[in-house]
N, C-alpha and C positions, 0 to 999 in steps of 0.2 A: 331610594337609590339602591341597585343590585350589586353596587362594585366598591371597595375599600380598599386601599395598600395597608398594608401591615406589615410588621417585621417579627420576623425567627427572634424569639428568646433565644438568650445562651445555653438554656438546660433547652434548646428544644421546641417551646411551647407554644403555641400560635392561640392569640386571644381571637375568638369568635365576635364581630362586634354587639353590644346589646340590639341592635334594630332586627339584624338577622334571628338571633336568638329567639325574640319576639315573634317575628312572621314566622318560624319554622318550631314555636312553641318547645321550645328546648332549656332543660332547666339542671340546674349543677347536680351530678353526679349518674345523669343519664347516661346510657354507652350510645357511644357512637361506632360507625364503620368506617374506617379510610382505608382506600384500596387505591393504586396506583393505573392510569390508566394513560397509553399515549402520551407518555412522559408528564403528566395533570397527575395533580393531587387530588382525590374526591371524596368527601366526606360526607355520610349519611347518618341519617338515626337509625340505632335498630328499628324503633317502634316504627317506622316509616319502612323498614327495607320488609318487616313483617307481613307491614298490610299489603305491599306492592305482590311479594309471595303469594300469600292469600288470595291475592286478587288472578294470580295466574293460575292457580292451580284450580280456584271455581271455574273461572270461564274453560277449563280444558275438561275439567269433570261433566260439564255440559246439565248442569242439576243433578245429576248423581250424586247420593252420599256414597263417598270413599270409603267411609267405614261400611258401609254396608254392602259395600261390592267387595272387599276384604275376606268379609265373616262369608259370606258367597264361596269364593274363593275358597278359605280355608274349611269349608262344610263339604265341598266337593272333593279336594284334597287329601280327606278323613275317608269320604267314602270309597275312594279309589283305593287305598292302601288294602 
């Protein structure tokens, strides 16, 4: 099942249920991300919003190390001055 009701604590607090916990391998004192969007609440894991990152910024580097188009960069930078 993908859906559960649950209720706001009074300090605030929304229990994640264990099943989701489970599938989205999430374990107490991980950080998460909640960001508001379209009046929704959405909540991520770093570790997940990391790899998604990662994962854009390979496919845009196209096999390019970054680092290595950087030091490129700043060797020509050098020479120019």
């Amino acid at each position: 099942m993908n859906e559960f009701r649950i209720k706001l604590g009074n300090d605030g607090r929304v229990l994640i249920p264990a099943s989701f916990r489970r599938q989205l391998h999430l374990h107490p004192g991980e950080e998460l991300i909640v960001k508001i969007e379209d009046r929704e609440l959405h909540l991520s894991s770093l570790k997940n919003s990391l790899k998604k990152a990662q994962a854009i910024v390979s496919r845009l580097a196209k096999g390019e190390s970054l680092v290595e188009k950087l030091k490129k960069m700043r060797r020509e930078e050098e020479n120019d001055e």
